[in-house]
N, C-alpha and C positions, 0 to 999 in steps of 0.2 A: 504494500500500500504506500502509495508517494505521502508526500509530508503536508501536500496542501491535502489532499483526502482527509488525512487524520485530523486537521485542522477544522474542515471541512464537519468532520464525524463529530468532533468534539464541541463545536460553536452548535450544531444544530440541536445534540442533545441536551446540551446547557440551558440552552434560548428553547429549550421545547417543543421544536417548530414538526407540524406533520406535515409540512410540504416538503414535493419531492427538492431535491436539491442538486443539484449541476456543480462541476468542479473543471475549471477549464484547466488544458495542457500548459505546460511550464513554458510554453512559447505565447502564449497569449492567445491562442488562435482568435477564440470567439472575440474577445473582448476586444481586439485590435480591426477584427470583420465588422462589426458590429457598434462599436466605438463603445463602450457601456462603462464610457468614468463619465462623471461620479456615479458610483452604485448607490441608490436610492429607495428605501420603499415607500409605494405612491398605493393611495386607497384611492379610485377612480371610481364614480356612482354612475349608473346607465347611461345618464344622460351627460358625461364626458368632463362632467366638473372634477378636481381635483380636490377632494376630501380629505385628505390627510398627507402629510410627505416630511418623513424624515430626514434626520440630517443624511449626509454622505457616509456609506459604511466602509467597513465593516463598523469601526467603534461609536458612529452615531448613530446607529441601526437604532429603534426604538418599537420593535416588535409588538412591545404591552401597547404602547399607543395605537401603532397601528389596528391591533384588536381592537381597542374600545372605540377606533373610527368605524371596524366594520361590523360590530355590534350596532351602534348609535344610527349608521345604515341602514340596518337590515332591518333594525327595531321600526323604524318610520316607515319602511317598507312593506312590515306588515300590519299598517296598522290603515294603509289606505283602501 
């Protein structure tokens, strides 16, 4: 197992996350194809507004917020 995997293994169990999770190659592929700095999580609501967006990660990742954006979501979502 390379050293970003284990990193990888060990950030997502920490943070609790059950999503799947991607680990790019130690050449950057994706992220150099794709340009994906700054890594960000964005809660985005159907209609394309930007609902939540954390700082840049890995270390400003802020996961529990993001949850409570798409709780706070989903709650008004079902209440129409």
């Amino acid at each position: 197992m390379s050293s970003r995997n284990k990193v990888a293994t060990t950030c997502t169990a920490s943070l609790e996350m059950t999503l799947p999770t991607a680990v790019d190659d130690l050449h950057d592929t994706v992220s150099q194809k794709y340009k994906a700095w700054p890594e960000r999580i964005y809660v985005i609501a159907s209609d394309g507004r930007i609902v939540d967006k954390t700082g840049p990660g890995p270390f400003l990742f802020r996961p529990r917020q993001a949850k409570r954006a798409l709780d706070k979501l989903l709650a008004g979502r079902e209440r129409k």
